[in-house]
N, C-alpha and C positions, 0 to 999 in steps of 0.2 A: 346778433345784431346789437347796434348800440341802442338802451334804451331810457328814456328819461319817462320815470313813473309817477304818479300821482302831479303831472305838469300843469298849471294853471291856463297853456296855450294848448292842450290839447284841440286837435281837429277832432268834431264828429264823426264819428266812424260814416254814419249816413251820407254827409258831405263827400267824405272819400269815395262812399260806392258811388254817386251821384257823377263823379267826371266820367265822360263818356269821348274816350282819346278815338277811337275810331270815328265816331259825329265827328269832331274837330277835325282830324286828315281829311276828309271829303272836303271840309267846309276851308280848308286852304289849300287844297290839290291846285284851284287857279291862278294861286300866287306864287306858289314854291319850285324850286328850281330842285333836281334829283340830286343827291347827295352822296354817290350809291361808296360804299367801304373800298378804303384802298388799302391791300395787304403790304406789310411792310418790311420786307427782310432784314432791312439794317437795325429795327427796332425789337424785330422779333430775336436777331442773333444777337446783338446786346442784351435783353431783356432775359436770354432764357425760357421765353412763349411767343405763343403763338398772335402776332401784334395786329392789326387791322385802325385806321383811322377813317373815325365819320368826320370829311370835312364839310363842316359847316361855313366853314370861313369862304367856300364857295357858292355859299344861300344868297338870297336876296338882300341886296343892303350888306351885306358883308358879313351878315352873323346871324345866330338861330332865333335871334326875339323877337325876330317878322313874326314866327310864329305865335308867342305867345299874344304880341301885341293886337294882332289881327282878328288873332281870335276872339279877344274880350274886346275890339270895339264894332267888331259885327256883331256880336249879340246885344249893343245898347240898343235902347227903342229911339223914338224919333225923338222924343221931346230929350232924351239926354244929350243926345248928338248936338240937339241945339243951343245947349249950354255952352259947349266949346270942351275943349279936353286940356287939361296941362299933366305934365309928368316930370319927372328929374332923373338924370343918366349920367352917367358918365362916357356916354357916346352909342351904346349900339340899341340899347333900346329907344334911345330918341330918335334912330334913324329908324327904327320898325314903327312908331309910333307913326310919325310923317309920315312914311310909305303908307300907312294902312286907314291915316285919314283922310289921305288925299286922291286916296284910291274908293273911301269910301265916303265922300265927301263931306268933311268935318273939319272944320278949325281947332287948329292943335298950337300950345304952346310950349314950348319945351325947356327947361332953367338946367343947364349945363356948369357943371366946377371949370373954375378957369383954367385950370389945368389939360381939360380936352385938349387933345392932338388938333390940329387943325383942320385935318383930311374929318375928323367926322362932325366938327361944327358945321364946315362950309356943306357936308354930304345933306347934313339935316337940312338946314335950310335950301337946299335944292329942291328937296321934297314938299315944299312950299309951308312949312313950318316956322314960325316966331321963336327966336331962339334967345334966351337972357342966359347970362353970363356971369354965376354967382358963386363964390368958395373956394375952396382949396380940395373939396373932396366933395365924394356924391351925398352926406349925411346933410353938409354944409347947403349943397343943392335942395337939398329934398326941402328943410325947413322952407326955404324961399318959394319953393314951391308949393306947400303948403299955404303960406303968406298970400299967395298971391290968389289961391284956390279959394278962400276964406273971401276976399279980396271982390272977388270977378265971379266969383259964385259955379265956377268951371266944375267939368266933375273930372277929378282926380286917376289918372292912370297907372297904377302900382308897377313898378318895374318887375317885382319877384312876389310880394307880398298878395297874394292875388287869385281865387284858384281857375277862373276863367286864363289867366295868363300860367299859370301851372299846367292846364289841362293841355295847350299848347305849345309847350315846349314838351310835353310826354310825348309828342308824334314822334318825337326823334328814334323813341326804344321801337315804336314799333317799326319803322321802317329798318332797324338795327335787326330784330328779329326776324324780319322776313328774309332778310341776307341770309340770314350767321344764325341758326337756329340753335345751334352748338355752344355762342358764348356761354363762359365763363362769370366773364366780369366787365362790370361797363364802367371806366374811368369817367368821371366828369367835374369842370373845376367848381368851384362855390364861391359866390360873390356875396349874394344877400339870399341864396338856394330856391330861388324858381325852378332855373335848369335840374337840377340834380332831383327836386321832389318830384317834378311831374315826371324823368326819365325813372326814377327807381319806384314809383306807386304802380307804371305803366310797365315796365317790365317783370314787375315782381307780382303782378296780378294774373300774367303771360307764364312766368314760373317763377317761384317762391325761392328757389337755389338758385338764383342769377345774384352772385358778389353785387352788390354797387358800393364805389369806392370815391369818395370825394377828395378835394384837393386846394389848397388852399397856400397863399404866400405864409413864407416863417412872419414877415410886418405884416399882415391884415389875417390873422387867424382868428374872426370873430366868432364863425361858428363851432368852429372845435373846440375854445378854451368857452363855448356856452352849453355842448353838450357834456363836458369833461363837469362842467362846475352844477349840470342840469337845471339850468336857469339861462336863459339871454342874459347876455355879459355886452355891453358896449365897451371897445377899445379909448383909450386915451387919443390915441392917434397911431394912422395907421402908416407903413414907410414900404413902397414896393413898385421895382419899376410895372407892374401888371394891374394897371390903372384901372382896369375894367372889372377889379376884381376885390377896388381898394373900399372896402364897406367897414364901418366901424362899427356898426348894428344891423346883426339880421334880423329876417322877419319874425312874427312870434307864429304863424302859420309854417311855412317854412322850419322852424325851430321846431315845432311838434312832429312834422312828419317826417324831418331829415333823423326825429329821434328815434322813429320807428320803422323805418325802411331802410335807412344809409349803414352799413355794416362796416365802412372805415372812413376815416378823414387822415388823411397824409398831410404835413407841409413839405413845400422845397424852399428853397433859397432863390433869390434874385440871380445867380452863377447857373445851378440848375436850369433856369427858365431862359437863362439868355445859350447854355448849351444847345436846349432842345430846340431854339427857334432856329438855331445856326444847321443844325441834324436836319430838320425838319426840311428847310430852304434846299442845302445842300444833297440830300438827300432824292428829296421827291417833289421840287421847283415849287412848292407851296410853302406861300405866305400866313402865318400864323401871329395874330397881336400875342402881346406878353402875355395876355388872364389865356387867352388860346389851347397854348402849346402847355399850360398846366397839365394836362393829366402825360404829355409825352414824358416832363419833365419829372413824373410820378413814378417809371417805370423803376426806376435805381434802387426806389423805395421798396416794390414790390416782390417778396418773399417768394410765394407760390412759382412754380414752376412748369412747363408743358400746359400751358391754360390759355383759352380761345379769349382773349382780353380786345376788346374795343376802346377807344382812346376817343371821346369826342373835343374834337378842333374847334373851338367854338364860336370863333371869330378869327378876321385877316385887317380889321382895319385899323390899319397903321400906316406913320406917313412915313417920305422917305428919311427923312433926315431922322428918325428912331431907327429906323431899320440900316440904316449905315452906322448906328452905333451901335446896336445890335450884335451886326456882323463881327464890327472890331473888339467887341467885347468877349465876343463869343470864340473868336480864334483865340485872345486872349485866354482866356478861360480853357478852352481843348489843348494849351501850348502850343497854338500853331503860330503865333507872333509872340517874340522876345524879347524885350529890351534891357538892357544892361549898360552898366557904367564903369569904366575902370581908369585909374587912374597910371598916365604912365610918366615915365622920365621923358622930359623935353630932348630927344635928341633925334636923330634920322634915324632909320629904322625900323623904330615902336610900332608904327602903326602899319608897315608890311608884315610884321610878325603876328598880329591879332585877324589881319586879314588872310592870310596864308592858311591858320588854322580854322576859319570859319568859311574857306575856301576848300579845306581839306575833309572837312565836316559836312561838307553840301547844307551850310547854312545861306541861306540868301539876304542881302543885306538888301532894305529895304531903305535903309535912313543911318546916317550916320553924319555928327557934331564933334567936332574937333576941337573943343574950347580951352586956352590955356587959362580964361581971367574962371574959370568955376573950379580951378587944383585948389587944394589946400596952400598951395606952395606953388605961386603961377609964374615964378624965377628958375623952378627945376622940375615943374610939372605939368603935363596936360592933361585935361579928363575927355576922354571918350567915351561918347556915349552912342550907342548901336542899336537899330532897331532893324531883326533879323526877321526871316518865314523858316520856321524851323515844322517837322514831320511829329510831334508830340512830347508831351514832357522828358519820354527818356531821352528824345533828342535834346532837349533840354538842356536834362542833368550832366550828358556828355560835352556837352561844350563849357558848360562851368566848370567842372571835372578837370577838362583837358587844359582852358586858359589856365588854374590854380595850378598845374602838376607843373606850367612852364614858367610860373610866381607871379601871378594876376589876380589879385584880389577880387573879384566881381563883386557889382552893388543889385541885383534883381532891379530895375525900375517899374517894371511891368512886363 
């Protein structure tokens, strides 16, 4: 296990025996929607193991912080509730947050990065929540929310930071375990590490050999380069289309027990994270946000081999106009779409010639620009430019290959 020693955020051990994740599943069995593990062959024959996804992203609200949320604000007493509550998200805990105080009747404010997707501004405020509108990221948020907490005298709803909201998100291991008694390993992504402490204290209290493996964007890797340096490290700034996940400072709770329970942190690349969304969809008609599809997008990383590995999905909510770019990223990315530039001689023929062979290649042309004024030379030349569906990079490679062997320079455009 990864561990950071003599930590000035160490959690009391007492604290830790103190959550009690079985109380907690009772006490949200009447909100939560069943979750049950979908085995995954395409993930398991790529991977080399044995794969299974907890989709979360088909919970309440669209992600698993109903849980945490819910569960720290049913246990306030009356007189807090009647303070009001404020929190800052970058979308799914605000919408857990909403659900669960208007479920349990409390006024909630919620201070959102201006950056939120749409779909879960408009989701929150459905839920009959006050929504402000502040930053570029959740850190940016959170201050404001602070401000305002100070401000209005609200008490304060920790998105990760929290261990009623830790205790919360643990329900996930145990319902993983009553599946899958056999895992392995339980993938989970890390934002500001709610998710991943309450899933890896709750499983590993269940059995002490269960892997827990975190996962984190290569731009927002705050907690891996905090337990690498064994101090919380805040990022300068963070760059990742997996918005839900973009944290420049994790918690210092969080920090102590992801140091003593979490046994790897991975990153992926934003290319990873948009392949796996594409896998994911195409696959098994499930909708996965960019922070989501992290631990699917972990797989490539993972070494081990023939192992019962659970993948938690951790959210869906994304709107469509991300997910159509998504999609085209993502074919981009597997080389299922290709775009190319070549330039030819201005005369008849040229461009039956380039058709013919991407005819002969069963490449499908999807888009194609016949511009003389973008040639170097637009008195003897035209540039063509091609946007194909091609079957994968080797398909690819052969059609670059084949245009150059008949004296076609190609330009890759994408």
């Amino acid at each position: 296990m990864l561990s950071v020693k003599n930590s000035v955020f160490n959690v009391n051990t007492d604290l830790i025996n103190q959550l009690d994740f079985e109380k907690s599943r009772e006490n949200l069995k009447p909100i939560l929607k069943e979750t049950n593990l979908i085995h995954s062959s395409i993930f398991s024959q790529e991977s080399g193991n044995n794969i299974y996804i907890k989709p979360e992203n088909l919970q309440v609200t669209g992600a698993f912080k109903i849980r945490g949320a819910y569960n720290k604000i049913s246990k306030l007493s009356d007189e807090e509730k009647k303070r009001g509550l404020i929190s800052s998200s970058a979308g799914n805990h605000a919408q857990g947050v909403a659900y669960a105080a208007e479920k349990l009747g409390v006024k909630a404010t919620i201070v959102m990065p201006k950056t939120t997707p749409l779909i879960k501004v408009e989701a929150t405020k459905n839920y009959g929540a006050e929504v402000v509108l502040h930053g570029d990221c959740y850190d940016e948020a959170y201050a404001e929310a602070v401000r305002l907490q100070n401000e209005n005298g609200y008490l304060f709803i920790h998105p990760f930071d929290d261990l009623d909201v830790i205790e919360g998100q643990g329900t996930i291991a145990l319902e993983i375990l009553e599946e899958l008694k056999t895992v392995d390993s339980i993938i989970v992504p890390i934002g500001g590490g709610g998710l991943i402490s309450g899933i890896a204290v709750a499983a590993k209290s269940i059995n002490p050999n269960i892997k827990i493996i975190g996962v984190e964007p290569e731009g927002a890797k705050s907690m891996k380069n905090s337990i690498e340096k064994g101090k919380l490290i805040c990022l300068d700034d963070v760059c990742t289309i997996a918005d839900g996940v973009a944290v420049k400072n994790p918690g210092n709770i969080t920090f102590s027990i992801i140091s003593d329970y979490v046994d790897e942190i991975v990153t992926v690349s934003d290319f990873d994270i948009m392949e796996a969304f594409l896998e994911l969809l195409q696959q098994h008609k499930l909708i996965g946000e960019n922070s989501g599809v992290l631990p699917l997008a972990a797989l490539k990383k993972i070494k081990e081999k023939d192992k019962n590995i659970v993948c938690v999905v951790s959210g869906g909510n994304i709107d469509v106009v991300t997910i159509s770019t998504m999609i085209n990223q993502g074919l981009v990315s597997k080389g299922r779409i290709f775009c190319f530039s070549v330039n030819l001689p201005d005369k008849p023929g040229e461009l039956l010639k380039i058709s013919q062979v991407l005819a002969d290649l069963n490449a499908n042309v999807i888009q194609l620009d016949h511009n003389q004024f973008k040639a170097p030379d637009r008195f003897m030349q035209v540039q063509l430019e091609v946007t194909v569906e091609t079957n994968g990079h080797k398909h690819v490679k052969q059609i670059v290959e084949t245009l150059k062997e008949i004296g076609y320079n190609v330009s890759k455009v994408y």
